[in-house]
C-alpha angles and dihedrals in degrees: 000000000000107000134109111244115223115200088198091209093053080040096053090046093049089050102043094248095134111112099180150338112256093207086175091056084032084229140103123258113234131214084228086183096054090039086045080049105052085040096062093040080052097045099048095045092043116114091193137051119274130213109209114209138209144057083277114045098101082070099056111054124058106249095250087066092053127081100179141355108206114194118207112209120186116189106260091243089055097045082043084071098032096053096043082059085057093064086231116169119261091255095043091059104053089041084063095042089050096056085041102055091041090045098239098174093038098048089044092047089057085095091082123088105273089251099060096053131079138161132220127202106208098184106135107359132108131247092256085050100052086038094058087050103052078044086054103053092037087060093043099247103121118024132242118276128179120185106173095226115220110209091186093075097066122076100222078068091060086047098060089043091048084046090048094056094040084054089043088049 
């Protein structure tokens, strides 16, 4: 697939969009409205399609300049693990679990038409798997699709939750 992928974290560093570091939150604050800015400029003079990427993208470009936002979901017992290997802070995790489990990007992106929207669980699958979904729906070839996937119906989710306040305790 011809398009030019934007981590926007790796995107706001390279372009100096980066207010502050949040030590407490262990992140990087963004200028969304100058990284909103030189997206858009981006977007409108590309000749080629562009993947923007990152759990707040849908909050950057007008809706007219976006052709999909695809939301990757992942069951809270599964990003548990993922986000322990990635050496993330206590706090940072359960703040991740938490926006996970309600459902925070999904629920925001919303604001998008229907058809523009679809979900992925990515529980497991591997990276190739969700990639050639998310190919799939931008070619046309499977249709959107949004959930949205509540995670507070299943019990592993209890049990993290139960795991989180014994920890707490």
């Amino acid at each position: 697939m011809d398009a030019r992928h934007i981590e926007l974290s790796v995107y706001a560093m390279e372009n100096g969009l980066i207010l502050e570091n949040d030590a407490d939150r262990d992140t990087q604050v963004v200028d969304m409205d100058a990284l909103g800015n030189s997206l858009e400029e981006l977007v409108k003079h590309s000749d080629s399609s562009i993947i923007v990427d990152g759990h707040y993208s849908h909050e950057l470009l007008d809706v007219e300049l976006v052709n999909f936002i695809i939301v990757l979901r992942k069951a809270p017992w599964e990003l548990y693990d993922v986000l322990q290997n990635r050496l993330y802070s206590y706090e940072k995790v359960w703040e991740n679990l938490e926006a996970e489990i309600m459902g925070v990007i999904g629920s925001e992106a919303q604001e998008y038409p229907k058809g523009k929207l679809h979900e992925i669980d990515t529980t497991g699958k591997s990276a190739l798997e969700t990639a050639e979904e998310i190919i799939e729906v931008i070619r046309g070839e499977k249709a959107t699709s949004f959930g949205p996937i509540d995670w507070v119906t299943y019990p592993e989710t209890l049990r993290v939750l139960v795991n989180r306040t014994c920890t707490l305790s």
